[in-house]
C-alpha positions in Angstrom: 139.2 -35.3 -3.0 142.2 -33.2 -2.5 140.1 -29.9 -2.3 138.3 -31.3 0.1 141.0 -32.1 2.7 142.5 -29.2 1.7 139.3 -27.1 3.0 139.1 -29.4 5.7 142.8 -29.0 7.0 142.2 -24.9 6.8 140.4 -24.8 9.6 141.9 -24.5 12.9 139.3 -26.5 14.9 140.4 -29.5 12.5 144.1 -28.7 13.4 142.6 -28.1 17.5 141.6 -31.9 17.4 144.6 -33.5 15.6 146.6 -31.9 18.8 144.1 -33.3 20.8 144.0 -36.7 19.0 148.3 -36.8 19.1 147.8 -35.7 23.0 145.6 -39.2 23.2 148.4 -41.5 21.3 151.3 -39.8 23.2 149.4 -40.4 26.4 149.2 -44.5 25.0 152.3 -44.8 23.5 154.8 -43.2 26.2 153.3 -43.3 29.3 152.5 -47.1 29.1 152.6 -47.4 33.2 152.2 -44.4 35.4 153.6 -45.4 38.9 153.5 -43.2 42.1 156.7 -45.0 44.2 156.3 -48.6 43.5 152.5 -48.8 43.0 151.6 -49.2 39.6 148.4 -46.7 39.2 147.6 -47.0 35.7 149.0 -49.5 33.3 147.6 -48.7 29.4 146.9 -52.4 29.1 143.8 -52.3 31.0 140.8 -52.5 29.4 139.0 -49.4 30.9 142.3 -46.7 30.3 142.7 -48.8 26.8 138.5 -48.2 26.0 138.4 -44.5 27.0 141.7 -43.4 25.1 141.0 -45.0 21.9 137.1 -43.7 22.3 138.2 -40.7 22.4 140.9 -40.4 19.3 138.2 -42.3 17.2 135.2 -40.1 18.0 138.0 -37.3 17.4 138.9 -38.5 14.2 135.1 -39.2 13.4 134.6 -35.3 13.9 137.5 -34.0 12.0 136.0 -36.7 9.1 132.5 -35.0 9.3 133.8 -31.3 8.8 130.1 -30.7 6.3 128.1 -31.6 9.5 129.1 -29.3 12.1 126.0 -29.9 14.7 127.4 -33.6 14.3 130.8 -32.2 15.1 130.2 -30.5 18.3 128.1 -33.1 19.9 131.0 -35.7 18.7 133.6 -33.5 20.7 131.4 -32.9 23.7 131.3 -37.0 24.1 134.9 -37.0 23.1 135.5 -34.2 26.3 132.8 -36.4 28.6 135.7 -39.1 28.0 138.5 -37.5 28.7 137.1 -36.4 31.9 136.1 -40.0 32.6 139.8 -41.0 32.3 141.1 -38.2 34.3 138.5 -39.1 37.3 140.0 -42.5 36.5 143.6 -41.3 36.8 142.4 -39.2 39.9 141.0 -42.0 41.8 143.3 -44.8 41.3 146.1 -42.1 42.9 144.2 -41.5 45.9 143.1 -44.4 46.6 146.7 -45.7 46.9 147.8 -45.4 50.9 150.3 -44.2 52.2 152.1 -40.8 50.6 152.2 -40.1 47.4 155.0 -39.5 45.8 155.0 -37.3 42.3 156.6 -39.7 39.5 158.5 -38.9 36.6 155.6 -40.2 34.5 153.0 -37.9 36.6 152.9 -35.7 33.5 150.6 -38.3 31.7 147.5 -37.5 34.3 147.8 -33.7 33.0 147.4 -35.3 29.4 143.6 -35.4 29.5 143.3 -32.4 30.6 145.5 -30.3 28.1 143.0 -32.5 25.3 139.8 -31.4 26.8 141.4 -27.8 26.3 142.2 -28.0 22.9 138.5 -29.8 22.2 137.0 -26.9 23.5 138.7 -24.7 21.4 137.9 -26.6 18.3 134.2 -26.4 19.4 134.6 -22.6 20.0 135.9 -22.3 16.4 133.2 -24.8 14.9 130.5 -22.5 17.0 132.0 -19.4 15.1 131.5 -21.3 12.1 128.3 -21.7 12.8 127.2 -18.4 13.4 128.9 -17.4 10.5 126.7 -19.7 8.8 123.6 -18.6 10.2 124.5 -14.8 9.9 125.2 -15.2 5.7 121.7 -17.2 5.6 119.5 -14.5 7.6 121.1 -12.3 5.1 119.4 -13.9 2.0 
């Protein structure tokens, strides 16, 4: 068991999608509201913020589980991406359909959140890609 994680935890697409996993907590657990003025925009209680965060982490944690299966991986941290980019278009609409100007809050940095995680999924499926090939290369050589 312990060699296992061990191999698991060498790879840096495993340590791309705990950043992107911690990203998605920090994003739950201190941002809880994100206000522009006195408009409440996003509150992390509702149900479609609370669905697509924790979807997310878990199909994150899913894919950093299934490190064997790295076809399963990839596909897990495209949906994971598809996700994110669903909560940022969710983040994106509810600030501009608020009228009236828009002022930048303190908590504005939370929207960007999404955004730095689909980065560092992508770079965990670059990796898992060059593993891949990797794969494939040492098998056309037998």
């Amino acid at each position: 068991m312990s060699l296992t994680l061990s191999f698991m935890l060498q790879r840096i697409q495993t340590v791309y999608m705990i950043i992107a996993i911690l990203l998605m907590g920090a994003l739950y657990l201190w941002f809880p509201a994100i206000t522009v003025g006195d408009t409440v925009i996003i509150d992390r209680n509702e149900v479609l913020v609370f669905g697509l965060i924790f979807g997310s982490m878990a199909l994150t944690i899913i894919s950093i589980l299934s490190f064997k299966k790295r076809q399963l991986q990839f596909v897990l941290n495209r949906l994971s991406i598809i996700l994110n980019f669903v909560l940022l278009g969710v983040f994106v609409y509810r600030a501009l359909s608020i009228s009236g100007e828009t002022l930048v809050s303190e908590k504005g940095i939370g929207v960007l959140i999404p955004i730095i995680s689909i980065v560092f999924l992508v770079l965990a499926n670059k990796a898992i890609k060059k593993d891949e090939d990797l794969v494939k290369s040492v098998d056309r050589l037998r």
